[in-house]
GUZA-944959 format. One record per atom (N, C-alpha, C): x, y, z. Coordinates in steps of 0.1 Angstrom, whole numbers, plus 5000, padded with zeros to 4 digits. Layout:
// residues N
XYZ/...
***
This chain:
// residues 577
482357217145/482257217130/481457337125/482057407114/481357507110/480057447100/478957537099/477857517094/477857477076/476957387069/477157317064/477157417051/478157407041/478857527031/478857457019/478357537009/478657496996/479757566986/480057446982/481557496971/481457446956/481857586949/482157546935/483357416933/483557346926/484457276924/484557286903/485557356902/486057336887/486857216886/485957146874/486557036873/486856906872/486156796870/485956686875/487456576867/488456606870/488856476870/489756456882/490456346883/490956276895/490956376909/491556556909/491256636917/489956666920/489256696911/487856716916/487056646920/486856546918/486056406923/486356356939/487556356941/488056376954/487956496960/488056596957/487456696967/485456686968/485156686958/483956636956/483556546973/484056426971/484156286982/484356366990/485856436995/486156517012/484956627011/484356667007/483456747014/482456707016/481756607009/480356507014/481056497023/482056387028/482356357040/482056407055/482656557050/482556657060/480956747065/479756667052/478956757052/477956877047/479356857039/479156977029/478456957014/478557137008/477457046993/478757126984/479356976975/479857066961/479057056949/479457146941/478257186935/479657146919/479757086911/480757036905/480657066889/481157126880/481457176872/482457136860/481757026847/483256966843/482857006827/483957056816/483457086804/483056956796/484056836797/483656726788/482156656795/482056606783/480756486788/481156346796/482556316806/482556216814/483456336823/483756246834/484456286845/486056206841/487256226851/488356156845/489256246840/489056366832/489856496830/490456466820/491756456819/492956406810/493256276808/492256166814/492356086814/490355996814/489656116808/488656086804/488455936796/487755836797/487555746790/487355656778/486455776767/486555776760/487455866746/488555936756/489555936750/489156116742/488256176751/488356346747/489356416756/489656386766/490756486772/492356436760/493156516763/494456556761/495656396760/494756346773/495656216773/494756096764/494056136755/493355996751/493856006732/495355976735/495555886721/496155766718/496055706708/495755536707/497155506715/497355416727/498355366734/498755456748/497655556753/498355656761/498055526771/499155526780/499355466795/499655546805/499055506816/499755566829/501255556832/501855686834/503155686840/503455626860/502155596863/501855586878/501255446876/501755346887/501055226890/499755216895/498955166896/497755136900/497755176915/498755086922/499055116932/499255276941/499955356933/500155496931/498755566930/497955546920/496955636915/495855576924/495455476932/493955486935/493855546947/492855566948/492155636961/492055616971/492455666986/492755576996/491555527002/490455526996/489055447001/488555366989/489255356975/488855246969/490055196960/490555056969/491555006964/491654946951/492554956945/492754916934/493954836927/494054726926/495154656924/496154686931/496354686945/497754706950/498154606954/497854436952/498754356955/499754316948/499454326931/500154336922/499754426912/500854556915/500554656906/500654626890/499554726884/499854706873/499654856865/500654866855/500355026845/499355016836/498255066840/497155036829/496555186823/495955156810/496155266802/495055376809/495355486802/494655596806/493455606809/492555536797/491555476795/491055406809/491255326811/491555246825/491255316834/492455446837/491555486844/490755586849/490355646834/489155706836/487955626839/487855486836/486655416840/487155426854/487855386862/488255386876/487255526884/488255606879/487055706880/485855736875/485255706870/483755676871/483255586878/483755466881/483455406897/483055436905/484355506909/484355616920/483155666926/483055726915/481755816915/480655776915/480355636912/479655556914/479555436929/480455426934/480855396949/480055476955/480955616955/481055726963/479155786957/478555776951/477055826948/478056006950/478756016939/479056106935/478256216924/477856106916/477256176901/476356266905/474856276913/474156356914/474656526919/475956506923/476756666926/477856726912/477656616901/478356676888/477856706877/477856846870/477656856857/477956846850/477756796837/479156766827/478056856815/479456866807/479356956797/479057086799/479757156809/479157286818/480657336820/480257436811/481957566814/481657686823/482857686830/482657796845/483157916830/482558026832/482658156825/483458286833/483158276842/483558376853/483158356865/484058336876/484158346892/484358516899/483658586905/483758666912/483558666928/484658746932/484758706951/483858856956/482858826961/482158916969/482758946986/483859066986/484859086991/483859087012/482859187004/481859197023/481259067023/480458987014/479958907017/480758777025/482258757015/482758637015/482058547009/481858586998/480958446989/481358476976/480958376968/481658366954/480358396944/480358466935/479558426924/480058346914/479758226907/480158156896/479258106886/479558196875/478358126863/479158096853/478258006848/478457846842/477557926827/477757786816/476957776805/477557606805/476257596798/476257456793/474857376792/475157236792/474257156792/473457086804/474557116821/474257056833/474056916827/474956846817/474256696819/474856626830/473756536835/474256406846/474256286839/475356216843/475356066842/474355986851/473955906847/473055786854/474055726861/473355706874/474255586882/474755516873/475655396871/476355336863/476555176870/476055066870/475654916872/477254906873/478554926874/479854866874/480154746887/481054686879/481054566891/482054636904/482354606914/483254686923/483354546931/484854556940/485054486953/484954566963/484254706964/484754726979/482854786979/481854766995/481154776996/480954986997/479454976993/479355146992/479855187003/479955327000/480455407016/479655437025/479955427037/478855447048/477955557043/476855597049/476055677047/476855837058/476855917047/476956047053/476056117065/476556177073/475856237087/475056317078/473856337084/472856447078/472356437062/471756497062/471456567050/471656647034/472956597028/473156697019/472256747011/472456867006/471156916995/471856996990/470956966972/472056996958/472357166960/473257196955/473157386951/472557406945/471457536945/470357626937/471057676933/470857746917/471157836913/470857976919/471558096914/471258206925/470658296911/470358296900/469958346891/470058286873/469758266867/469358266852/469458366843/470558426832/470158506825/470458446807/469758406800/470058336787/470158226791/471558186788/472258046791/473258076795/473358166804/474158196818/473458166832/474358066843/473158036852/474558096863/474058136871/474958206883/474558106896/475858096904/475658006914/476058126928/475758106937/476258216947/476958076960/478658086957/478757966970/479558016982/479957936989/480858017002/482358007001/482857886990/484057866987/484357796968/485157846969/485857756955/487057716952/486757586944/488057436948/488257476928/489457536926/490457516911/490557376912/489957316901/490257176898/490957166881/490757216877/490557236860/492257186858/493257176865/494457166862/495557256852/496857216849/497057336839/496857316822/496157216819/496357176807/495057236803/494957356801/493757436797/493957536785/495157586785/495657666771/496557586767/496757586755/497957526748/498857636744/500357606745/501257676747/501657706730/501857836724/501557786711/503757866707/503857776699/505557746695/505357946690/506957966690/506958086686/508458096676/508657986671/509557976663/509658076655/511158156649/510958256637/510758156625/509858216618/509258176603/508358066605/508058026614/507057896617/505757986607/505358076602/504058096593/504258056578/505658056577/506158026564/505757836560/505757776568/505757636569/504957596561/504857486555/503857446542/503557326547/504257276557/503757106564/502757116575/502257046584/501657056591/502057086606/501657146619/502057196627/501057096640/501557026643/500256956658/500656946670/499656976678/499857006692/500056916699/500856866714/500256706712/499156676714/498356726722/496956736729/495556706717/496456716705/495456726688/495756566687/496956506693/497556396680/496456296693/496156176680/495256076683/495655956683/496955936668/497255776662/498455866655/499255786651/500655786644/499955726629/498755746623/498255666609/498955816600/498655956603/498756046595/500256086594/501256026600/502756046600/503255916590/502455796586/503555706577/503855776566/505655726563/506455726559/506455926551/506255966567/506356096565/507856136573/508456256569/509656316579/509056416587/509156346601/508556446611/509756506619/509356616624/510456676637/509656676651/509556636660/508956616672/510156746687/509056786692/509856886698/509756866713/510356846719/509656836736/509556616735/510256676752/510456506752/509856456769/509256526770/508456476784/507956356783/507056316793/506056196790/505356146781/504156246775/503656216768/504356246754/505556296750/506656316743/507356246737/507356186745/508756046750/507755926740/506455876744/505155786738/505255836726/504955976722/504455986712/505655966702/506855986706/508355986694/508755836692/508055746700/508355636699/507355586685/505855596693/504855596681/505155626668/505155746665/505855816654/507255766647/507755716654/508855686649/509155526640/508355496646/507255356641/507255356623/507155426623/506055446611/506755526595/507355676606/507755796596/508955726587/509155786577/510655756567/511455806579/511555936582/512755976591/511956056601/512356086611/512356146625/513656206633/513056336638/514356366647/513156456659/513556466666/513456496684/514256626686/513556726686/514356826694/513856876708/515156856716/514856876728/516157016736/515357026743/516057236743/517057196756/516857116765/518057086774/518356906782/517156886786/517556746787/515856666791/516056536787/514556486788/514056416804/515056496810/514356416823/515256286829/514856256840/515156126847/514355996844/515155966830/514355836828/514555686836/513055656834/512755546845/511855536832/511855396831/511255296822/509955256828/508655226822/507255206833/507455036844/508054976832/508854836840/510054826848/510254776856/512154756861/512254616872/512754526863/512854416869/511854306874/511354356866/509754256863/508754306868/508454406875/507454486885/507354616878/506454686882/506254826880/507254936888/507755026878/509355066882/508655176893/507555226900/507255296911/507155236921/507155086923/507555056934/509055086942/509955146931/510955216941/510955316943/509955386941/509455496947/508955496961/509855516967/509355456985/510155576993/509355537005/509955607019/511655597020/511855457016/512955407016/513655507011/513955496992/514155566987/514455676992/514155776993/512955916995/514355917004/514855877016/515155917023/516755917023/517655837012/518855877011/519156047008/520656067008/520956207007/521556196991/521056326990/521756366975/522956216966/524056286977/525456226972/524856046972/524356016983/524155866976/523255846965/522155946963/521255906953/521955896942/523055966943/523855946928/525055826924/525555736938/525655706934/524955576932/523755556938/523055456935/522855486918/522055606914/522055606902/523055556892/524255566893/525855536889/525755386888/525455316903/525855156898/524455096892/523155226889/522155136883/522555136874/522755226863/523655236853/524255116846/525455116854/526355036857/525554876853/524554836864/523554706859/522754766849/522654876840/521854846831/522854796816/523854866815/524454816807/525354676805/525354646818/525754486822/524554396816/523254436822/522354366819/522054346800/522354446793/522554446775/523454356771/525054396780/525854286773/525554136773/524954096785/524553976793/523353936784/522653976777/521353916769/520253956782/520454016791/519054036801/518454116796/518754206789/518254316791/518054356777/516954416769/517554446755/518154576754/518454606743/519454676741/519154836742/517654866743/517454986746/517955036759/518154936769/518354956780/519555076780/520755096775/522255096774/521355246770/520655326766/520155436758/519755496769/518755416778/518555486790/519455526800/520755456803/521655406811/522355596807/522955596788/523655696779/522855826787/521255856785/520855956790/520955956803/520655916807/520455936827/522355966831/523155896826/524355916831/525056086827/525956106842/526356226838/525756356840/524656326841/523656476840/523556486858/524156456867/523956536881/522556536883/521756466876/520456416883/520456316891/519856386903/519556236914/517956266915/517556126919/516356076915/514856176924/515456236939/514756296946/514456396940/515356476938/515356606937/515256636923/514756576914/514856616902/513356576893/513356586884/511856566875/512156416873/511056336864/511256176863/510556236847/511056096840/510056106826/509955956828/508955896834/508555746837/507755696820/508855716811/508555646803/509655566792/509455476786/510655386781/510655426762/509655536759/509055596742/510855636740/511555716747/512555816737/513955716736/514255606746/515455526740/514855426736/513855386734/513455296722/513755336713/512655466706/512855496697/514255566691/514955566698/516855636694/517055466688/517155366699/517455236694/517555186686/515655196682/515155066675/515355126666/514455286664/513555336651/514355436646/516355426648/516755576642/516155716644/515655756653/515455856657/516455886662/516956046653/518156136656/517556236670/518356306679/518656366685/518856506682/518156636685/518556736676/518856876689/518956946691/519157086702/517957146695/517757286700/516557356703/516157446684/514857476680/514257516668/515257636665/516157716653/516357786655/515357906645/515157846637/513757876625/513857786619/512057806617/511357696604/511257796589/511857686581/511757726570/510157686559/509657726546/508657646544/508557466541/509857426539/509857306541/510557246548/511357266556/512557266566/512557306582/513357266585/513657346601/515357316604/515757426607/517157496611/517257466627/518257376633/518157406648/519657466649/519757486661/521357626668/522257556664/522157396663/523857356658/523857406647/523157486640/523257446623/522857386614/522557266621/522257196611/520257186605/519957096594/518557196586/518357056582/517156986588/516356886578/514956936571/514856826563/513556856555/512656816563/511456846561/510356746570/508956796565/507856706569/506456766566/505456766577/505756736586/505356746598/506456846613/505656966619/506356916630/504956866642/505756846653/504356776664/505356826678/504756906685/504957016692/504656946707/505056856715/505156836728/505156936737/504857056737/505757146743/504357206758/503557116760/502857166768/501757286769/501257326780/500357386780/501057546794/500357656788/500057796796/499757826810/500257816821/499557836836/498657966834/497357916821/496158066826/494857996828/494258026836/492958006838/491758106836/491658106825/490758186815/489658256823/488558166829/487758176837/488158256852/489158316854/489658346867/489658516866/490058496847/491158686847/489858786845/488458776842/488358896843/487358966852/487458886862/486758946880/487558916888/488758806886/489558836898/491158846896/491158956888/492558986884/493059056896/492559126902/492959206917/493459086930/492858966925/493558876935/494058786932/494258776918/495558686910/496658706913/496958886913/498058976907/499058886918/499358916932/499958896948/500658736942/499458646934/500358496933/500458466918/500758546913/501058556897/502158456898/502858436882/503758416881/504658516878/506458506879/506958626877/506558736865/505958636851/506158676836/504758736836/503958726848/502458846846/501358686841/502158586838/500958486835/499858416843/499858326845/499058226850/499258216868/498658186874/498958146892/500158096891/501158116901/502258036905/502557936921/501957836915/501457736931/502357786940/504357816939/504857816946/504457976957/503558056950/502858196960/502058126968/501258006964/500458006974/500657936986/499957926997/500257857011/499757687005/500957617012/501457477004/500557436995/501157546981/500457506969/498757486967/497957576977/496957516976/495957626983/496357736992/495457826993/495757986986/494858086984/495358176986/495358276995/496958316999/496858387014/496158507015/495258587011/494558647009/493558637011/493058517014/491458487009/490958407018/491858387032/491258307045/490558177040/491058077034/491057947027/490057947019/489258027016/487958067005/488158006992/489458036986/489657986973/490957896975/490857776969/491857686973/492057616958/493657526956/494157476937/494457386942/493657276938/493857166943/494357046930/495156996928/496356956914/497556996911/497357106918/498757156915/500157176922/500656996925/501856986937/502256886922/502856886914/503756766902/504756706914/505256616914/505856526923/507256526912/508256516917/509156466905/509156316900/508656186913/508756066909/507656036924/506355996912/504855986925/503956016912/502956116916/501856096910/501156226916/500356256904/499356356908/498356366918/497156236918/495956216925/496356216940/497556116939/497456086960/498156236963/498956316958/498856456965/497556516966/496656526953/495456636952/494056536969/494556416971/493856376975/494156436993/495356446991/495756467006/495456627007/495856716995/495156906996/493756856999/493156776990/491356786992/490956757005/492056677015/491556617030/491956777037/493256827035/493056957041/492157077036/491557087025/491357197025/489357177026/488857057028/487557017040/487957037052/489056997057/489157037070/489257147075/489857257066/489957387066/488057477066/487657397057/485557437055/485457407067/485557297073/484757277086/485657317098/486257387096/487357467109/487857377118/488257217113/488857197118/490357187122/490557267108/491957317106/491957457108/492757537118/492857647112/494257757102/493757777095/494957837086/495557967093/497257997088/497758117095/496958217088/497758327095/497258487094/497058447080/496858607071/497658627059/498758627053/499158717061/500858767067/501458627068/501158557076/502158447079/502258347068/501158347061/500758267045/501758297037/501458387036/503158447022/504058427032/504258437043/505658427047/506358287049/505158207054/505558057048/505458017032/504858097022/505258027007/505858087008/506858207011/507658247004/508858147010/509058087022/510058007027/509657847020/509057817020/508357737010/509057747000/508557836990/509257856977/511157836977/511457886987/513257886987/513557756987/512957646999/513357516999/512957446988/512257446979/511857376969/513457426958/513357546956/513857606945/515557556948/515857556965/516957506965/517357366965/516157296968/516457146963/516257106951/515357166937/515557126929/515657236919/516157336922/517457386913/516857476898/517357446892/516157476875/515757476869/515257356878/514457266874/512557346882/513057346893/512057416904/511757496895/512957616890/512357726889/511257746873/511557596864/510857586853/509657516853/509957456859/508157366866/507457396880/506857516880/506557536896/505657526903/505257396896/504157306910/505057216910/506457156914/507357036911/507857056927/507356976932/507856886950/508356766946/508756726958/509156606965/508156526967/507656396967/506256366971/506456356984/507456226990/506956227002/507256277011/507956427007/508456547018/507156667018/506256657005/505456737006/504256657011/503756557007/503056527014/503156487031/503756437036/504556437049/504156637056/504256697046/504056847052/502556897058/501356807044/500056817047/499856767060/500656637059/499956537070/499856567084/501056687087/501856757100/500456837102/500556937095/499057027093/497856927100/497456827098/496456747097/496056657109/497556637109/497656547121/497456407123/497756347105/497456217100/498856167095/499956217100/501656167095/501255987098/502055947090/502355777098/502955757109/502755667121/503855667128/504255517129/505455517116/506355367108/506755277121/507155357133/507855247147/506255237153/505155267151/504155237159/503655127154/503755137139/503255007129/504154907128/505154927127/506154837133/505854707144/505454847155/505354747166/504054657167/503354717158/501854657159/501654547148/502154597137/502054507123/503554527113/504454447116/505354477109/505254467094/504454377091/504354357073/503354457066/503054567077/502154697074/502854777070/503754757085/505054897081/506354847071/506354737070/507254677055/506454787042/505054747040/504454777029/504754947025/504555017038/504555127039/506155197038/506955117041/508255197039/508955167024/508655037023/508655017010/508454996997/506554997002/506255036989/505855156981/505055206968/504955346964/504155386975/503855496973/504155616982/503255706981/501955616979/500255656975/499955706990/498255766991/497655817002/497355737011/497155567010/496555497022/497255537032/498555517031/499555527044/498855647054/498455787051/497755857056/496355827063/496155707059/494855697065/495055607078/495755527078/496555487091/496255537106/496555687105/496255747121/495555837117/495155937128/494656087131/493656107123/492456227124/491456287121/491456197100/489956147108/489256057093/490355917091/490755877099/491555737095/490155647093/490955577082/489755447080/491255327086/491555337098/492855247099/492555077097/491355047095/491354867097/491554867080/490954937075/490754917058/492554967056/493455077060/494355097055/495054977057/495054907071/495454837076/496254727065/495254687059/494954587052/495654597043/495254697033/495754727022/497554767023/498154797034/499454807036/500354667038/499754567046/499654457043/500154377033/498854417022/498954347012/499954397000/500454567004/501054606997/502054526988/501854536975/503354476963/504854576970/505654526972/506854606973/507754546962/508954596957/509654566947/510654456956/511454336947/511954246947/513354276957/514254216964/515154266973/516154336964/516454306949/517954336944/517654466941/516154566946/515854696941/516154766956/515454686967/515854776976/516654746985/517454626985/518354606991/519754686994/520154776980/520954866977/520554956982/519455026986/518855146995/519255157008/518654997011/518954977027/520154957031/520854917027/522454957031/523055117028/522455157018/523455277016/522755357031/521055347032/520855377043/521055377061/521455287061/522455267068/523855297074/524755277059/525755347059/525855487060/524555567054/524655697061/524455727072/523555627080/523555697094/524555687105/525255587099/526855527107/527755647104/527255737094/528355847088/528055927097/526455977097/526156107103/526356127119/526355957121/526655947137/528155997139/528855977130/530656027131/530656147127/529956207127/530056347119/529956397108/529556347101/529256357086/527856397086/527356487090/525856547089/525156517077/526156547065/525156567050/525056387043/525356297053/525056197048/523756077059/522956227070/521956137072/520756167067/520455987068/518855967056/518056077061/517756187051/516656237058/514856167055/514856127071/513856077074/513355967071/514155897080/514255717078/512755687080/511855757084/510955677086/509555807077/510655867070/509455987064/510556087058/509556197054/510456297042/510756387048/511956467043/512256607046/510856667049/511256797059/509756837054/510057027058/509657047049/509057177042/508757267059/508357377053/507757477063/506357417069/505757477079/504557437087/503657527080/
***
């Protein structure tokens, strides 16, 4: 093991706190850096990050989002609000005797790489506040006591209210929702209504019986046009190509990520579509039939048609945009062509009045704090347009090949249908293991040469889609990639043979990090044990249709039909090494 190293960590929500945890683990001291006053990020608690307006929910089940050392409702999952779980995370942190390594209310100003030394300078402004331990109730006992000694990071100088840190590595946690993307409509200055970002909006109280235009139909998009639509005289939705693979947060009485499985995961293209076809198919059966209400047939209208299959493509795991088509007359519009001062023009032609618009449209891949000491080592993993980092440059999303694992982005793998935390949790397990050399990383040379093969397979599986979202994987083909590196993959016929209702849980249910903890370097296997076990998996009439088509492809591929075997009946495609 290499000697005990301290690391900046930008960031404290769900990525950072977990890298936080893997390097205590390993020994090490992070030294942690977060601008709000709680931990939790965009899902901060009392509702200052981006995701805290009145009704935000998780698009990920309980099951999905907890941590593979503090379990959290996975015998019956549940979608609980944002809110939720930012207190989760502060738990955490409180389990884990995390807090004494976080500052809050402390902005990183500038990072510079001391090229002979190999060390970072990073100074901060702020307040360095700490939270007090926090009295929360918990079921799972503290975590063992750490080998040795940790001890906090000294500052390496003081100048005003600039404090400089001197460390040996630094962990990007900050995620991309740091600039707001700002609309560039022609005549948008002319506008006399109001203009909001989503990241601004809090409650749908300032939109009654107003005419709003809402732009952008993602997740939080999708919530908010529903909200809004509640309320306004009129509403319309402009969206520039399509909103995604909708999945509703329910499906069949359970939380709709429990078909997010191994299972799943592992048919080929052509059947994912047509499974998608005959869900369809039951969704508008289920409307005529009285099962189902009637929004259902909206979701069925959008998803159908569009040559989306469920792997390879984005998800918008929310039920906000055919509601509101349904219930609330919300029109459908194509992309801004100009705003007028009381109006907006879109490409069909056609021009409503309105007094609001509310701008879904996301946030900038820049990290403010990065550009003006280390633009010489941005440039190599830019994105094409000269902006922000582009995960797909770096070595799987998470180092830069340049920099012999020194600086590592840990958040940045978007899953199309999964969840953020259990990937950042499984980069945070490699990139401690990479501090303490128990991993070692390729050349440089070989780093770009695997993102750049990297980048092809992504871009060729999900198309342009990849090329517009480019932290967007597969979950359980990318994560399955860390685990190879690691040497912590599952092995499903071992569990099988040892605990079948383990390896039930695990093939069929979501597609969180415990399963990783099962075998190889840092398994907690009696505790994953358990929790696989007890795993919720969805009802047979969800996966029963999997397991047959699964089947039937492998009966194909055995006759010759190659492009119809499951890839990786027992695990995901998998990526470059």
């Amino acid at each position: 093991m290499k000697k005990q190293q301290t690391v900046a960590v930008v960031g404290a929500g769900a990525s950072g706190i977990i890298v936080a945890r893997e390097l205590l683990h390993h020994g090490h001291t992070p030294v942690v850096f977060e601008g709000l006053d709680n931990v939790g990020g965009v899902f901060e608690s009392s509702g200052q990050g981006p995701g805290g307006y009145e009704g935000a929910a998780l698009t990920a089940s309980s099951a999905m989002m907890m941590f593979s050392d503090y379990p959290w409702d996975y015998k019956k999952s549940k979608m609980y609000s944002c809110r939720a779980y930012g207190e989760y995370c502060e738990r955490y942190c409180t389990v884990k005797d995390l807090w004494p390594y976080i500052n809050l209310q402390t902005f990183v100003r500038d990072v510079k790489y001391l090229e002979e030394e190999r060390k970072f300078l990073v100074t901060v402004e702020g307040k360095f506040a700490k939270k007090k331990r926090a009295d929360f109730d918990h079921t799972m006992p503290a975590e063992e006591a750490f080998e040795g000694v940790v001890q906090q990071a000294v500052p390496l100088s003081t100048q005003g209210n600039l404090v400089t840190y001197k460390v040996d590595r630094v962990a990007i946690c900050s995620g991309s929702n740091q600039v707001k993307a700002a609309p560039d409509w022609q005549g948008l200055e002319s506008f006399e209504g109001t203009v909001t970002h989503s990241s601004e909006y809090k409650s749908n109280e300032p939109f009654v019986g107003k005419k709003v235009v809402l732009v952008g139909a993602g997740e939080s998009g999708s919530d908010i046009a529903y909200m809004i639509s509640c309320v306004a005289s009129q509403a319309w939705i402009s969206i520039r190509s399509h909103p995604g693979f909708i999945i509703p947060r329910q499906l069949l009485g359970t939380v709709s990520d429990l078909d997010t499985s191994r299972l799943r995961h592992s048919l080929c293209a052509k059947m994912q579509g047509w499974l998608t076809n005959m869900r369809n198919k039951q969704m508008r059966m289920g409307v005529r039939i009285g099962k189902l209400p009637g929004w259902w047939s909206k979701v069925a209208d959008l998803n159908e048609g569009t040559g989306i299959k469920i792997v390879s493509q984005y998800g918008t795991k929310s039920e906000g945009l055919p509601r509101a088509l349904h219930e609330n007359g919300l029109q459908m519009k194509p992309d801004i062509l100009r705003v007028r001062p009381r109006s907006v023009v879109f490409t069909d032609g056609s021009e409503v009045e309105c007094d609001h618009i509310v701008a879904n449209i996301g946030y900038r891949p820049a990290l403010p704090y990065l550009e003006a000491s280390m633009g010489k080592w941005l440039d190599p993993v830019r994105t094409p347009c000269g902006g922000g980092v582009d995960p797909r440059r770096l070595y799987k999303n998470v180092f830069h090949p340049d920099m012999e694992g020194r600086m590592a982005w840990v958040g940045y793998a978007r899953p199309c249908f999964g969840a953020i935390p259990p990937l950042a949790e499984m980069q945070a397990r490699l990139f401690a293991m990479v501090c303490s050399g128990e991993v070692e990383l390729p050349s440089a040379e070989n780093m770009h040469k695997l993102a750049t093969a990297d980048r092809a397979f992504w871009l060729d599986l999900l198309g342009k889609n990849g090329e517009r979202i480019k932290s967007l994987v597969n979950h359980v083909t990318y994560a399955d990639s860390l685990a190879e590196i690691m040497g912590c993959k599952p092995n499903l016929w071992r569990l099988f043979l040892t605990s079948p209702r383990a390896m039930w849980g695990a093939w069929l249910g979501p597609i969180g990090c415990t399963q990783y903890r099962l075998y190889g370097p840092h398994n907690r296997h009696e505790q994953a044990l358990e929790v696989m076990k007890g795993m919720e998996v969805p009802v047979p009439r969800v996966w029963f249709p999997c397991l047959v088509m699964t089947a039937i492809g492998y009966l194909l591929s055995c006759l010759g039909f190659s492009e119809y075997y499951p890839q990786g009946i027992i695990g995901g495609t998998n990526a470059t090494q």
